[in-house]
Backbone as a ProteinNet text record, in pm:
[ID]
protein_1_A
[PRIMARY]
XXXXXXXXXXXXXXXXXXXXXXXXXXXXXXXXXXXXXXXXXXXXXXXXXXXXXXXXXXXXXXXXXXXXXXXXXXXXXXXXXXXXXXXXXXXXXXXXXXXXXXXXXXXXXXXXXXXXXXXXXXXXXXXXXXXXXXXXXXXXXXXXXXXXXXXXXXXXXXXXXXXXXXXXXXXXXXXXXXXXXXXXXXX
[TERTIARY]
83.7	0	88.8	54.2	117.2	133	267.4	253.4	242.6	235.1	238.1	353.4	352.5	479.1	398.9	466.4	335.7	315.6	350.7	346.3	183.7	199.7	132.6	-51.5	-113.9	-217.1	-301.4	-419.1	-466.7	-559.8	-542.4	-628.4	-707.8	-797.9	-923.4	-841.5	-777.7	-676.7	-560.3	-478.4	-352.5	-345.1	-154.3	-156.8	-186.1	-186.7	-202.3	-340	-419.2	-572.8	-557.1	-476.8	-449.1	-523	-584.6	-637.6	-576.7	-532	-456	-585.7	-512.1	-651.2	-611.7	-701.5	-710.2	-808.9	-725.7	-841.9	-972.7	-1095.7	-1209	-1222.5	-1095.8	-1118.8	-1022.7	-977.7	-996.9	-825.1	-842	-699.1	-623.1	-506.4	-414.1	-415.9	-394.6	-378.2	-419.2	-419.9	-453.9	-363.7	-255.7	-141.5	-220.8	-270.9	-289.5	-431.4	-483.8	-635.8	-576.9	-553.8	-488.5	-428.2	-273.2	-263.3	-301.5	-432.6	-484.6	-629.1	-662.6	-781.3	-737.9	-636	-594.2	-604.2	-571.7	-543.5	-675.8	-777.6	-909	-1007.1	-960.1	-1027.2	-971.2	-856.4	-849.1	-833.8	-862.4	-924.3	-1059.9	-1149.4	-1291.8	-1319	-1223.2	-1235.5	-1180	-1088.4	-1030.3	-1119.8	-1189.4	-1271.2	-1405.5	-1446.6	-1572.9	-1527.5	-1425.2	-1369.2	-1263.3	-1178	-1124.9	-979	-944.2	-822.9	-794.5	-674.1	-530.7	-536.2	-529	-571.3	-692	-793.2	-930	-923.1	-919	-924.8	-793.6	-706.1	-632.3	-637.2	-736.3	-804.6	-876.8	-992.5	-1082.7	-1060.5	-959.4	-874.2	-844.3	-764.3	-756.4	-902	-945.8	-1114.5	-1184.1	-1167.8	-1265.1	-1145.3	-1053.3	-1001.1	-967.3	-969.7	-1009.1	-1112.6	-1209.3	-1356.9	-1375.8	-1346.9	-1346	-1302.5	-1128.3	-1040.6	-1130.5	-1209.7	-1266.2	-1419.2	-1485.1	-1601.5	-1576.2	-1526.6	-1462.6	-1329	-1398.9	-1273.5	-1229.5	-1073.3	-964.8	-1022.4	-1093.4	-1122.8	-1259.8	-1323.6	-1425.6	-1334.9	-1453.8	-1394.3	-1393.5	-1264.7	-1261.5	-1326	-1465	-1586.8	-1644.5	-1638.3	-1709.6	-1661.5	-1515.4	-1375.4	-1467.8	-1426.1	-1453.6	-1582.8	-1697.6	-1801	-1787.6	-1788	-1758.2	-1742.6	-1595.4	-1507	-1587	-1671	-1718.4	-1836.4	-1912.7	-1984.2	-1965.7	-1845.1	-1776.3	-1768.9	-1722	-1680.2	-1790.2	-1892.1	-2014.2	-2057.3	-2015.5	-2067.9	-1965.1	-1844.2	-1748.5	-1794.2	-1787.6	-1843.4	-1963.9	-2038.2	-2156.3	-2156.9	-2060.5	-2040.4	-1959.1	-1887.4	-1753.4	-1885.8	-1977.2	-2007.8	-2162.3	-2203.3	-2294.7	-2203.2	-2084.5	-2053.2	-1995.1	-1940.2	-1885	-1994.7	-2127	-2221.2	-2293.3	-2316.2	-2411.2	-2366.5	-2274.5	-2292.1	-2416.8	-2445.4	-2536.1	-2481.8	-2567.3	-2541.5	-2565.8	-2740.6	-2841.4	-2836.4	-2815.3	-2827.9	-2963.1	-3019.8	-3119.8	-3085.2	-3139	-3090.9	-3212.5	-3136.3	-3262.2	-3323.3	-3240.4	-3341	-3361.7	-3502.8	-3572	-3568.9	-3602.5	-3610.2	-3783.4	-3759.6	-3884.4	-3990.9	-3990.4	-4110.9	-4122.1	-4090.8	-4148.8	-4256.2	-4325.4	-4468.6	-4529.5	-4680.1	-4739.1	-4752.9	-4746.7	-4756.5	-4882.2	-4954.5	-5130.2	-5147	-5237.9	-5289.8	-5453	-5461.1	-5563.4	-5710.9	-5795.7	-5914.5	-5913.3	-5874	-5858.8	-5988.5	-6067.8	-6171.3	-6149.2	-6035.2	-5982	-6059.6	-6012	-6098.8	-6228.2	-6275.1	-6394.4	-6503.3	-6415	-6452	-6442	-6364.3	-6260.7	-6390.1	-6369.4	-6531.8	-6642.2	-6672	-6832.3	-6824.4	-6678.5	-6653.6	-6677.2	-6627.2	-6662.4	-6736.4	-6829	-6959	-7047.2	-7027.8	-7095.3	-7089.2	-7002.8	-6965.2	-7034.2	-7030.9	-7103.4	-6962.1	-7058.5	-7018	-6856.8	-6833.3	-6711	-6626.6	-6682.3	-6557.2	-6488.7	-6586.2	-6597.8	-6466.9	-6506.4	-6395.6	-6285.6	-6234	-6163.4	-6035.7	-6108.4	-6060.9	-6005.8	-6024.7	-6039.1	-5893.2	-5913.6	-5778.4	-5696.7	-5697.9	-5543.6	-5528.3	-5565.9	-5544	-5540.8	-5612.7	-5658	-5575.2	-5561.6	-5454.3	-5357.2	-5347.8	-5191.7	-5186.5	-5280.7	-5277.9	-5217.2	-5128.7	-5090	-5240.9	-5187.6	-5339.4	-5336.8	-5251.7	-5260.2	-5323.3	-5267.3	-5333.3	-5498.8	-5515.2	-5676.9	-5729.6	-5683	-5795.5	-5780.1	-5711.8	-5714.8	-5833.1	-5840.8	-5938.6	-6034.2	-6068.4	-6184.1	-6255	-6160.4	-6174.2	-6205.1	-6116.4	-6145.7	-5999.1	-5983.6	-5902	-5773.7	-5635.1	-5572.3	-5642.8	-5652.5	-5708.3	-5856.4	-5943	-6052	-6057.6	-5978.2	-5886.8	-5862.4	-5812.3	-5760.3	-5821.3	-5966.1	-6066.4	-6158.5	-6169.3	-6240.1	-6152.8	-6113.1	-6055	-6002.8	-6006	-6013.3	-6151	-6210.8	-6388.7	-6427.5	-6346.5	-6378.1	-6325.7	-6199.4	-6146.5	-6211.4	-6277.8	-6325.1	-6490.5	-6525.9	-6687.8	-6639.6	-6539	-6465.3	-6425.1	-6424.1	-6341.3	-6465.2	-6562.8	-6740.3	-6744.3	-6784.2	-6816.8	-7004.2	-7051.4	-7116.4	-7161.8	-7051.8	-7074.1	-7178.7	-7309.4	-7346.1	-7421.3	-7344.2	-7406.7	-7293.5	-7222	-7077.7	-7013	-7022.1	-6926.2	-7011.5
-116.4	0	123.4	210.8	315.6	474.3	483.5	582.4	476.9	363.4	269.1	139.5	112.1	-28.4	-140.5	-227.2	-334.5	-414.9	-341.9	-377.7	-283.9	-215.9	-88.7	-106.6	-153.5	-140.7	13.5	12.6	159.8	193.9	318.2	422.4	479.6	521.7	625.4	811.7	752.1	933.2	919.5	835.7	857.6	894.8	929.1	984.1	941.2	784.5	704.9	759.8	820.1	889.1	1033.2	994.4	1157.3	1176.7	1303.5	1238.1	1419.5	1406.1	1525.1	1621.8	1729.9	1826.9	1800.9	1767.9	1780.3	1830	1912.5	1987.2	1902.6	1970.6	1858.9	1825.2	1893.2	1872.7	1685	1604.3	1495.8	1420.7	1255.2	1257.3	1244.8	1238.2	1189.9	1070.9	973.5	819.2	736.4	632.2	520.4	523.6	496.2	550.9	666.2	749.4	909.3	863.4	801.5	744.5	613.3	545.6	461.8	555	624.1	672.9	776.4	829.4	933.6	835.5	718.7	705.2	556	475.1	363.1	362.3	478.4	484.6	465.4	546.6	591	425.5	353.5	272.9	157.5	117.7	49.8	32.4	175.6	225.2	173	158	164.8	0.4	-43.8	-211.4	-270.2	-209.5	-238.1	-171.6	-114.8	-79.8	-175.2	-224.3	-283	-461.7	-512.2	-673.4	-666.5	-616.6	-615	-669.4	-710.7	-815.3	-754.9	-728.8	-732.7	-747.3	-913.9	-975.5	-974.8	-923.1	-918.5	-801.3	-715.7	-560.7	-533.3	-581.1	-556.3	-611.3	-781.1	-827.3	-783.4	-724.3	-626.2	-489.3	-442.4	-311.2	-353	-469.1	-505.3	-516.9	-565.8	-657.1	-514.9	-436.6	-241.1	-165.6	-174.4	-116.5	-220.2	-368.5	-414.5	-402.1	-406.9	-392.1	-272.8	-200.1	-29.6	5.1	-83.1	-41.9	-16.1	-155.7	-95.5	4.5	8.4	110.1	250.8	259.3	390.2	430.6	607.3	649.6	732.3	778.5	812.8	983.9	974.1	1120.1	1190.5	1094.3	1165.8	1247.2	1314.2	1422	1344.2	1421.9	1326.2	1328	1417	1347.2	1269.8	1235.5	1144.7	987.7	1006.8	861.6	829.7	945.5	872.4	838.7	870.7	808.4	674.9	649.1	537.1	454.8	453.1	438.4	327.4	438.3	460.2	317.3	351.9	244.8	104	109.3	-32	-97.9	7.1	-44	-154.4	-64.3	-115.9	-228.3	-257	-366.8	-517.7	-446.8	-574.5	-633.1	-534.3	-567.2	-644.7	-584.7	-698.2	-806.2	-846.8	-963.4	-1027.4	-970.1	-1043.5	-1102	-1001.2	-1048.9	-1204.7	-1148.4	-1266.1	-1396.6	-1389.1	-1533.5	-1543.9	-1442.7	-1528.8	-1545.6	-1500.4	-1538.7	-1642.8	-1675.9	-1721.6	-1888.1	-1903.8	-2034	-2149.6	-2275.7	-2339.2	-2378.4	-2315.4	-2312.3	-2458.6	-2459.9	-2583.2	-2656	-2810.9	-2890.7	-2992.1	-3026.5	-3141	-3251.4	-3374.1	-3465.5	-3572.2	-3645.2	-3676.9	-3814.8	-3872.9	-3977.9	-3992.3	-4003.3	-3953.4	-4134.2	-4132.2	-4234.3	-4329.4	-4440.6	-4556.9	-4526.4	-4484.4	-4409.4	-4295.8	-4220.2	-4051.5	-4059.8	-3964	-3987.9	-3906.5	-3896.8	-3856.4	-3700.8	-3659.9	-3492.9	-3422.7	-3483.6	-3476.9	-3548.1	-3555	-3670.8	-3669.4	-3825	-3875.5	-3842.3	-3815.9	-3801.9	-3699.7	-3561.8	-3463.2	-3328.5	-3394.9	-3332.5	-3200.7	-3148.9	-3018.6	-2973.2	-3085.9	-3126.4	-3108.3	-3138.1	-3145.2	-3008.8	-2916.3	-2795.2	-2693.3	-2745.9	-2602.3	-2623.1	-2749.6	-2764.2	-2708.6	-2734.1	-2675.8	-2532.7	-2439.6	-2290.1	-2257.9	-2366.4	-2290.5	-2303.4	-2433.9	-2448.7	-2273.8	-2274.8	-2187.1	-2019.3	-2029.2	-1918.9	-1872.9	-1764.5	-1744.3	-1795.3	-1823	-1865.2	-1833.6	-1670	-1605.5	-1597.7	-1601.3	-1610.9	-1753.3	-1868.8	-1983.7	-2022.6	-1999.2	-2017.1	-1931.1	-1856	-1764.7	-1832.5	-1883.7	-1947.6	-2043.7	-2093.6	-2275.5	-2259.8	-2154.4	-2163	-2104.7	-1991.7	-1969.9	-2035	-2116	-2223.8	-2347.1	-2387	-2541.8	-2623.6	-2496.1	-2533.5	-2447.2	-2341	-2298.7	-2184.8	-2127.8	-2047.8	-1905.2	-1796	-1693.5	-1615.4	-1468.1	-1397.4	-1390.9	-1340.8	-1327.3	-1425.4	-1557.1	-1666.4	-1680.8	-1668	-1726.6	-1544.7	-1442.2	-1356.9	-1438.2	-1411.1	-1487.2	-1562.6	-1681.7	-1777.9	-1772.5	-1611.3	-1618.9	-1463.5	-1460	-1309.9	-1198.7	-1173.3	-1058	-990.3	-860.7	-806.6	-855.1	-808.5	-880.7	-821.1	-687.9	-620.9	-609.6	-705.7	-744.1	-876	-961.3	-1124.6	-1054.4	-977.2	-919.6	-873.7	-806.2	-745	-930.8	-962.6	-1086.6	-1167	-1202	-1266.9	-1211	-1123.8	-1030.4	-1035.9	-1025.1	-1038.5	-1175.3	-1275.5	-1412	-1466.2	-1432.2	-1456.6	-1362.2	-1261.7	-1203.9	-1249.8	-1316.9	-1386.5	-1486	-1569.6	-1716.7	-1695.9	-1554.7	-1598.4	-1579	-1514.5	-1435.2	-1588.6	-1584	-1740.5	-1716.8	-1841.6	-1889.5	-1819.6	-1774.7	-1797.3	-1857.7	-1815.3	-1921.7	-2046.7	-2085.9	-2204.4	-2273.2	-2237.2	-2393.1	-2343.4	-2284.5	-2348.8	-2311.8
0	0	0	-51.3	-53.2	74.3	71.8	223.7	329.3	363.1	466.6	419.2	611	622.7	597.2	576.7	612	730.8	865.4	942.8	1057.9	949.8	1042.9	981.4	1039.3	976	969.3	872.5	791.7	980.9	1010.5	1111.1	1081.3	1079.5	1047.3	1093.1	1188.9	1252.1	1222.7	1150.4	1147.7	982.5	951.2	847	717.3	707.3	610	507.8	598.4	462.5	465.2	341.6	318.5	158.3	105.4	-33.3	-75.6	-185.7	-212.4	-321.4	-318.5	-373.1	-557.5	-594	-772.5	-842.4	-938.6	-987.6	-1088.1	-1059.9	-1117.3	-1224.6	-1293.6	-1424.6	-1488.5	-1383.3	-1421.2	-1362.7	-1357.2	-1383.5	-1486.6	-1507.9	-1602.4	-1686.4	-1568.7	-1606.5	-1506.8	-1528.7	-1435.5	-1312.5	-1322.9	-1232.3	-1124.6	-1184.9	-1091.2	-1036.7	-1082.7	-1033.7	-913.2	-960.6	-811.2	-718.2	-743.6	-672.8	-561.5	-617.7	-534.4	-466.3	-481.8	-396.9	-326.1	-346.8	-293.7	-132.7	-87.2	44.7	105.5	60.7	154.2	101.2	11.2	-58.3	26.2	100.4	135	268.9	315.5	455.1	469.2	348	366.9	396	334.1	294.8	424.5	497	633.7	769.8	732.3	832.7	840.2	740.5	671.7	713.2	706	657.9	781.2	861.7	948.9	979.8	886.7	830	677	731.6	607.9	456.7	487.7	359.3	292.7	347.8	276.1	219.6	312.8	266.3	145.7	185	48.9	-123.4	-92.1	-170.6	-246.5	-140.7	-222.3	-232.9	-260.2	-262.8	-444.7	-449.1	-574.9	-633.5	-583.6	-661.6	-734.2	-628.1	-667.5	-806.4	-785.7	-913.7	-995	-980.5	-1145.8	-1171.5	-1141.8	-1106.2	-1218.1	-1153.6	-1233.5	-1330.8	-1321.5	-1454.8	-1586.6	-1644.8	-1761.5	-1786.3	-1703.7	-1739	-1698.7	-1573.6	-1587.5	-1672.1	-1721.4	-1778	-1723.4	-1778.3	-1727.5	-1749.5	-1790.7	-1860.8	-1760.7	-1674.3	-1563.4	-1497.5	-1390.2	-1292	-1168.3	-1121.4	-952.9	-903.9	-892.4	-784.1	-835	-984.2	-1072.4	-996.5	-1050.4	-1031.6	-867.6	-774.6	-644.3	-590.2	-673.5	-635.1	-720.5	-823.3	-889.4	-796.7	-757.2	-691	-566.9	-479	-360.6	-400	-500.2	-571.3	-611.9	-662.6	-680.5	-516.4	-458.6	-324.7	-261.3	-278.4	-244.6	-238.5	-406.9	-460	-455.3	-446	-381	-245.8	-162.4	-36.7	-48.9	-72	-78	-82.2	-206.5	-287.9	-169.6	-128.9	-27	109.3	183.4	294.8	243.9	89.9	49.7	21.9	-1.2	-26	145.1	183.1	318.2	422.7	416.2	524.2	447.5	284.7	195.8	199.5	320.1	342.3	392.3	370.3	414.5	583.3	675.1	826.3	874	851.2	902.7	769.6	899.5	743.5	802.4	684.3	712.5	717.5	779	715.6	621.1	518.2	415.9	461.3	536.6	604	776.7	740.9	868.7	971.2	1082.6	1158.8	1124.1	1114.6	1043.4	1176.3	1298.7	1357.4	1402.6	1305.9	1298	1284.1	1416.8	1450.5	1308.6	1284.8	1217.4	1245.4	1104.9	1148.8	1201.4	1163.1	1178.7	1248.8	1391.8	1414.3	1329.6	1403.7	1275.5	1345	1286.1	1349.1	1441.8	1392.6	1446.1	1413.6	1350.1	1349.4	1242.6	1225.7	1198.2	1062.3	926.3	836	802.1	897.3	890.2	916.7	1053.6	1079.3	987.2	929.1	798.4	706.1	628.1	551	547.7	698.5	745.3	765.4	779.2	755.7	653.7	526.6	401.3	349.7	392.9	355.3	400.9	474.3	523	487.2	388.6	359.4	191.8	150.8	-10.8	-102.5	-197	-309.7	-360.6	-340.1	-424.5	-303.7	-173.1	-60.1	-64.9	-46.2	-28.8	-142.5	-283.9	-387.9	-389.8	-321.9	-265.6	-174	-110.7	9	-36.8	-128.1	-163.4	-268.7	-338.6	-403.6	-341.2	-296.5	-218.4	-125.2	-54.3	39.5	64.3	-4.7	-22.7	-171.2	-242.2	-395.4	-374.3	-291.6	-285.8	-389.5	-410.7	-586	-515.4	-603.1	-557.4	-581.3	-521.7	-523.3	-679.1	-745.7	-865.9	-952.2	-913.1	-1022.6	-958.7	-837.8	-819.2	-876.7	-871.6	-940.6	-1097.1	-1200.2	-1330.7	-1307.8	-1192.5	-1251.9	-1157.4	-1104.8	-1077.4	-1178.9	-1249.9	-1322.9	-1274.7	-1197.6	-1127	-1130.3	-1064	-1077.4	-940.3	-938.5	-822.1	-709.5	-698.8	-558.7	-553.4	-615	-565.9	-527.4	-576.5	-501.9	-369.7	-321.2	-200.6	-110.1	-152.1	-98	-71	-157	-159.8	13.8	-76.4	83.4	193.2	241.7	341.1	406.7	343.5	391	428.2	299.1	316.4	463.3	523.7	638.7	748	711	825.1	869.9	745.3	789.7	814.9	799.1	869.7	1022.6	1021.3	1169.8	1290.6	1241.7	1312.9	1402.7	1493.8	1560.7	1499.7	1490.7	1442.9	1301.6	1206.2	1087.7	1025.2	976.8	921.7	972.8	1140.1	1213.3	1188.5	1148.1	1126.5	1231.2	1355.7	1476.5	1591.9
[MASK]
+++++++++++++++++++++++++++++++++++++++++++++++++++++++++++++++++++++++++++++++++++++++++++++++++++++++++++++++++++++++++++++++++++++++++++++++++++++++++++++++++++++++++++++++++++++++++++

């Protein structure tokens, strides 16, 4: 890194973030574009990742990253938001693969008496029925597809032809005359 040992890691107060004044009218070369934002760029990546080797990783990762869509010919508040942007988006990338691990694992075979998930003759069935029996016609079919077939709101309006936010209004009402105790006489 530049202006630093490599013994000394980057400070937020010490002299290592220094960013020199340039005029806005652009840099030079690639050279003058590294050299003037490396420091604060790999301040940001060491403050963010906490370790050495990462932050200097993705110190590299943000200016290859950049090398080709940015040009040499923007203005330095242009370069360092870029810049600031790429950053962003490395990071991201760095904390989704290093947290985007699988934590919990399942396992695929279960034990030969795993109780039943349901018990049997639980009546439950049978109550839900006599709710929707009891209910009109367009709630009743309402109910039946987004729940009973799993349909998104979107697909049960389609096939009840209606619009999505009258699917929405529909079953809103449909669950609110389901939940009335004696609905109807079904509870």
């Amino acid at each position: 890194m530049v202006g630093r040992t490599g013994s000394e890691p980057w400070s937020s107060d010490g002299p290592a973030r220094e960013l020199r004044v340039l005029s806005d009218d652009g840099y030079p070369d690639w050279e003058a574009v590294y050299r003037d934002n490396v420091s604060w760029v790999y301040g940001l990546m060491f403050t963010k990742v906490g370790n050495r080797p990462d932050a200097e990783d993705l110190t590299a990762e943000v200016f290859m990253t950049a090398l080709k869509p940015l040009r040499v010919s923007a203005s330095v508040p242009e370069v360092r938001a870029y810049l600031r942007a790429t950053a962003r988006t490395v990071l991201a990338g760095y904390w989704r693969t290093l947290m985007g691990r699988e934590i919990t694992t399942i396992d695929d075979d279960l034990p030969e008496d795993a109780p039943d998930p349901v018990p049997p003759d639980s009546g439950a069935a049978e109550r839900a029925r006599a709710v929707l029996d009891a209910l009109p016609d367009r709630y009743r079919r309402i109910l039946e597809l987004r729940f009973l077939q799993g349909l998104s709101v979107r697909e049960a309006a389609n096939t009840l032809g209606v619009t999505v936010a009258n699917a929405k209004v529909l079953q809103h009402r449909a669950l609110q005359m389901a939940a009335r105790p004696n609905a109807g006489g079904a509870r």
